[in-house]
C-alpha positions as CSV (number, residue, x, y, z in Angstrom):
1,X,50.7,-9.0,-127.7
2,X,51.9,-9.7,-131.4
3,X,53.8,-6.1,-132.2
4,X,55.4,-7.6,-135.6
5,X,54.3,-9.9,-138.3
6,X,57.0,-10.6,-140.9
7,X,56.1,-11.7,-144.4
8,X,59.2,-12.9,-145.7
9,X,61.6,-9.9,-145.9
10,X,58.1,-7.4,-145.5
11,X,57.8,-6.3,-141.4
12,X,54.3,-5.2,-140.6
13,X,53.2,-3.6,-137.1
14,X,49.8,-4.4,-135.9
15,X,49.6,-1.3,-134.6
16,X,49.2,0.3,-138.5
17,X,47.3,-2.6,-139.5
18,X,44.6,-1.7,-136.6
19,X,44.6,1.9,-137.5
20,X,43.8,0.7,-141.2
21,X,41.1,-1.1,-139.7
22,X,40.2,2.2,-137.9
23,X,40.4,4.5,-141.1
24,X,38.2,1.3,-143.0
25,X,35.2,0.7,-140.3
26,X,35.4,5.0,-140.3
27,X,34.7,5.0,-143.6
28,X,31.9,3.3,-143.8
29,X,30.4,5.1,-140.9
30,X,30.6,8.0,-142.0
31,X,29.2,7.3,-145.4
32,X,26.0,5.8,-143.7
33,X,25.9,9.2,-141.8
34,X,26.4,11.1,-144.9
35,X,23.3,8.5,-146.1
36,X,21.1,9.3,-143.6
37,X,21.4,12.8,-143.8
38,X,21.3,13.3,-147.1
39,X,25.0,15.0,-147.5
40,X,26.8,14.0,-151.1
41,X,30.1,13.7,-150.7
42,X,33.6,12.0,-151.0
43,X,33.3,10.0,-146.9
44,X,36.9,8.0,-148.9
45,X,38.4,10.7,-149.5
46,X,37.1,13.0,-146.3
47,X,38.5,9.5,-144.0
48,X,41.5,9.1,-145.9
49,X,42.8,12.6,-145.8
50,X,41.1,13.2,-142.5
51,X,43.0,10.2,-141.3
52,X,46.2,11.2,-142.1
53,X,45.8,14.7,-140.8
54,X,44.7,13.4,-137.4
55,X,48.3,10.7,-137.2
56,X,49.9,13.7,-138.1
57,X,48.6,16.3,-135.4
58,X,49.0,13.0,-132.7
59,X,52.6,12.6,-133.5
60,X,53.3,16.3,-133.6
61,X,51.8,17.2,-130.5
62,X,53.4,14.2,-128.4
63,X,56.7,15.2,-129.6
64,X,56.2,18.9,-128.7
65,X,55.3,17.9,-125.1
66,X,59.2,17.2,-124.8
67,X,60.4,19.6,-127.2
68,X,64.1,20.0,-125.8
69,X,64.5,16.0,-126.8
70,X,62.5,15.8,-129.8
71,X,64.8,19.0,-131.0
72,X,68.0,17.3,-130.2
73,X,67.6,14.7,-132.2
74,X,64.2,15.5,-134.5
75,X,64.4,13.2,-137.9
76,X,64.3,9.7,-135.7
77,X,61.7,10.8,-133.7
78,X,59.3,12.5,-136.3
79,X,59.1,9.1,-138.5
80,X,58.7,6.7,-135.3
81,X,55.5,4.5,-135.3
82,X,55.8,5.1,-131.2
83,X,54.3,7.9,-129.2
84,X,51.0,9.7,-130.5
85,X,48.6,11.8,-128.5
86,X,44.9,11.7,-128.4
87,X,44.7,15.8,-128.3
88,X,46.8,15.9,-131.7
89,X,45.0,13.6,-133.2
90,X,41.3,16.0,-132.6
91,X,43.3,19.4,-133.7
92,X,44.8,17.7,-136.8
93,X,41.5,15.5,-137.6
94,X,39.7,18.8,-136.6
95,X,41.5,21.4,-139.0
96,X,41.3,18.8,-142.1
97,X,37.6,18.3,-141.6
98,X,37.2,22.7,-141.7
99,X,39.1,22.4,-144.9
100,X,37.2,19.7,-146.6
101,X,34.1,21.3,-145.8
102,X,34.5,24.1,-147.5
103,X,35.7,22.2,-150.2
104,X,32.8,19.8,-150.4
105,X,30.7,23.0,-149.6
106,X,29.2,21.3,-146.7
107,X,28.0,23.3,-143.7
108,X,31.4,22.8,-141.2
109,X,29.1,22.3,-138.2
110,X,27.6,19.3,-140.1
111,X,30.7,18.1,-141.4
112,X,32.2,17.9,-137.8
113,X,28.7,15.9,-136.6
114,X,28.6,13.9,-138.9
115,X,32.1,12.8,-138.7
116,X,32.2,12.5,-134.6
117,X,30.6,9.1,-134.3
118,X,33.5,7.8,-137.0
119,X,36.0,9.2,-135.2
120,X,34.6,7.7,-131.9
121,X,35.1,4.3,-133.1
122,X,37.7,4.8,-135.1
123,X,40.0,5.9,-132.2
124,X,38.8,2.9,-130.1
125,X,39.9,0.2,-132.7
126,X,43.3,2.2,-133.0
127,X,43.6,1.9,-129.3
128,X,43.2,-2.1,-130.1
129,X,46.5,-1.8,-131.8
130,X,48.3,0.2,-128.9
131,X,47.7,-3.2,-126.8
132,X,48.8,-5.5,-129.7
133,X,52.1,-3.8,-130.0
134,X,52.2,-3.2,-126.3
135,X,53.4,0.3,-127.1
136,X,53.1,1.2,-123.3
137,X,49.8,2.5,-123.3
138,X,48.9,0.8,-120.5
139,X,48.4,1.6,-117.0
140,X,49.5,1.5,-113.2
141,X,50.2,-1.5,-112.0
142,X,46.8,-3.7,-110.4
143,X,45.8,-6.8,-108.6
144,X,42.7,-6.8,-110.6
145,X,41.5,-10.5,-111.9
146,X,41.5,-8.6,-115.6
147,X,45.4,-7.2,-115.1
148,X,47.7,-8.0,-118.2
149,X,51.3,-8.4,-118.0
150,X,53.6,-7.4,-120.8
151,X,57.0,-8.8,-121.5
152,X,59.6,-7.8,-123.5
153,X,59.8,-8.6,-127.3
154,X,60.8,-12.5,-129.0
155,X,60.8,-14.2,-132.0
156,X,57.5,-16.1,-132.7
157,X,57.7,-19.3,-134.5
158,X,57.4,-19.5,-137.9
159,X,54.2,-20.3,-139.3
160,X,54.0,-21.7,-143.2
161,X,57.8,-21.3,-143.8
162,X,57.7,-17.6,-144.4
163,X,55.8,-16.0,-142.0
164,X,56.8,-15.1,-138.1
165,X,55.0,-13.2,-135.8
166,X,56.8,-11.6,-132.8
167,X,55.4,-12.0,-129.3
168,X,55.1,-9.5,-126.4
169,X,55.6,-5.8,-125.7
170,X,57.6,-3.1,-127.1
171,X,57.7,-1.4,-123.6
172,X,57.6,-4.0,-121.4
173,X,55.8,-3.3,-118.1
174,X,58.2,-3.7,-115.7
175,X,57.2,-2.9,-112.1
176,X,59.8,0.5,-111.1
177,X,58.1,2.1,-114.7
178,X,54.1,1.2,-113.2
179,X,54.3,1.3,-110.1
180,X,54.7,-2.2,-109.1
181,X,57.2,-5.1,-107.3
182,X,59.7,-6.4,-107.7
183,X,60.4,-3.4,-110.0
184,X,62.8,-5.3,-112.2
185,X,59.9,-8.1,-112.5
186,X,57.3,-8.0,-115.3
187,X,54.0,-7.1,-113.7
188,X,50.5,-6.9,-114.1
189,X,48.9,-3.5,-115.3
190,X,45.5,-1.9,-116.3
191,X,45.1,-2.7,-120.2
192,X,43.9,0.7,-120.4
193,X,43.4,0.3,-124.2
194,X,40.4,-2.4,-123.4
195,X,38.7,0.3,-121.3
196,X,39.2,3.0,-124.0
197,X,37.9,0.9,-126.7
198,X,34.8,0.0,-124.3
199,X,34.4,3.0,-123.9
200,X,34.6,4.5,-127.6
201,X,32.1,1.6,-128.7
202,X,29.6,2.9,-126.0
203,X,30.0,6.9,-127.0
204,X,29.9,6.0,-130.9
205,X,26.1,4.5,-129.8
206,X,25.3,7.6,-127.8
207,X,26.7,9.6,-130.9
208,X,24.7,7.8,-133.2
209,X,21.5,8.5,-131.6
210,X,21.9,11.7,-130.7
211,X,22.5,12.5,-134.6
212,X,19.0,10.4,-135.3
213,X,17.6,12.5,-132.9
214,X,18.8,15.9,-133.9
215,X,17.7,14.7,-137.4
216,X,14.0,14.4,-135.9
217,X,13.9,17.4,-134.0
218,X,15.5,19.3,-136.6
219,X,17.7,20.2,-134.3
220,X,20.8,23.2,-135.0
221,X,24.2,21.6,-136.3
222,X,26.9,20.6,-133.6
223,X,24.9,19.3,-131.1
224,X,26.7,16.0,-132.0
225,X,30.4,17.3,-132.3
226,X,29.8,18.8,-128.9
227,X,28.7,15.7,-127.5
228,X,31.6,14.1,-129.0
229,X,34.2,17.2,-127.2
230,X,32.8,16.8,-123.8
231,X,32.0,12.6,-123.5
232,X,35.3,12.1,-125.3
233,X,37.1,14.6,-122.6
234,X,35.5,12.9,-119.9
235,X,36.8,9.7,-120.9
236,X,40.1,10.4,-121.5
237,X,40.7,12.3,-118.4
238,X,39.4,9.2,-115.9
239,X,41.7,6.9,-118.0
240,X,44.5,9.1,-117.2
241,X,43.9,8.9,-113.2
242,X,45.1,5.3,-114.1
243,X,48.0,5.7,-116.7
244,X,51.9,6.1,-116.3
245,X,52.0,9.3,-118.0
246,X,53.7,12.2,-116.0
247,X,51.7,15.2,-114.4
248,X,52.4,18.8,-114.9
249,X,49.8,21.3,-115.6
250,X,48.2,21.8,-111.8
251,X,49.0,18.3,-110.8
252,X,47.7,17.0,-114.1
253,X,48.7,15.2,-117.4
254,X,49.2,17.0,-120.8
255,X,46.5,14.5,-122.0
256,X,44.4,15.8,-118.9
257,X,44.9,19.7,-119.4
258,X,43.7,18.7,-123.2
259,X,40.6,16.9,-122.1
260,X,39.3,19.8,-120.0
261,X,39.9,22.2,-122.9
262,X,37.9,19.5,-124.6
263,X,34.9,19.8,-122.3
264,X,34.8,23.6,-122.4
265,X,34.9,23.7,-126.0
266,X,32.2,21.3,-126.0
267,X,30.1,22.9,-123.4
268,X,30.5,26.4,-124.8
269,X,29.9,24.8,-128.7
270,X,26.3,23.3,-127.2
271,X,25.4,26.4,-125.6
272,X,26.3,28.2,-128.9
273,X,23.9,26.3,-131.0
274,X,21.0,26.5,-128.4
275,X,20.9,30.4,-129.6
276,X,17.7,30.8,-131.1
277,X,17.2,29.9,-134.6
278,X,19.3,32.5,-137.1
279,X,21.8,33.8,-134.5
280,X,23.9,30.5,-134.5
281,X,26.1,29.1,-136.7
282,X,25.0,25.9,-139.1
């Protein structure tokens, strides 16, 4: 884990510099999808503003899970680069890609397929950076041969006179926070980031054909953004079986409760546009 790289008096997380990574490989997804379907428009500007919206929603909705903290002290909290949540990130990516629609005077249901397999891989790589900063993203503790331990934070050596980069976690994983002994001993965990990111690489494929193949079949718009709502729920709420997150909702995490809204909406979107040709929407 390298959380900090310091350029002379210029800190940089590698946690932003992953999700610039994530907003770059987006981009140029998303204009190949544009490509290939024929659609002119802006995919810089559609990313960049999309992008934002989506970071924006994340942090919002992780500090509304504990609103009675976040209000006690809100400033500090709003501006952190810790703590963002996947369901944000889909209602604020979501509501910006409605809005540039219309402006780009694209049907939205296009819009929203075309953009899915971006967003796919563009929340894996961003996971990526969760594990570099070791943000505590990770899981329950494990025996497993592919475990990772996180430390705490120290000063890296200095490379080149001016440049230092930081070594270990920001949230170490200490065994009474996992689920692990000794709990006061740093302890092997479930890099649940790797798994995510395997997992996004694999449903950006599936997204990617399935928009060939609508493209073939002439099939109604959405198919893929449902797709995208119920494999990305599905994936997100087996991680969580494995995570540190609290439960709540029915014996479930927030980022569960979200996932299953996920599926419906997906489930009920792809029943929508298998309505015979002129009584769905496009």
């Amino acid at each position: 884990m390298y959380p900090f790289i310091h350029i002379g008096p210029l800190t940089l997380g590698s946690y932003g510099l992953m999700v610039a990574i994530a907003l770059i490989c987006a981009f140029f997804i998303l204009r190949a999808d544009f490509a290939r379907r024929g659609v002119s428009a802006d995919a810089e500007a559609i990313i960049g503003i999309t992008g934002l919206a989506g970071l924006a929603g994340s942090r919002l909705y992780h500090l509304l899970e504990s609103p009675a903290e976040f209000f006690a002290d809100p400033w500090p909290q709003l501006f952190s680069t810790m703590g963002f949540a996947f369901a944000g990130a889909i209602i604020g990516g979501f509501v910006a890609l409605v809005i540039l629609a219309k402006r780009f005077r694209i049907p939205m249901l296009l819009m929203l397929d075309a953009a899915s397999p971006a967003a796919a891989m563009g929340y894996g790589i961003g996971r990526m950076g969760c594990l570099l900063s070791g943000d505590g993203d990770y899981g329950k503790a494990t025996n497993l041969p592919w475990g990772m331990a996180f430390p705490p934070v120290e000063p890296g050596s200095v490379i080149l006179g001016f440049i230092r980069i930081d070594r270990g976690a920001i949230v170490p994983s200490y065994g009474a926070a996992v689920g692990g002994a000794p709990p006061d001993a740093i302890v092997r965990v479930h890099p649940t980031p790797i798994y995510e990111f395997l997992a996004a690489i694999f449903i950006f494929w599936i997204l990617w054909r399935l928009g060939a193949r609508a493209m073939k079949t002439h099939a109604p718009n959405g198919f893929v953004f449902a797709a995208y709502l119920v494999i990305t729920g599905a994936a997100r709420f087996l991680v969580e079986i494995i995570r540190i997150n609290p439960h709540s909702f029915l014996g479930l995490t927030n980022a569960q409760t979200a996932s299953l809204v996920s599926i419906v909406a997906g489930v009920v979107l792809l029943f929508y546009c298998r309505k015979p040709v002129g009584q769905g929407v496009k």
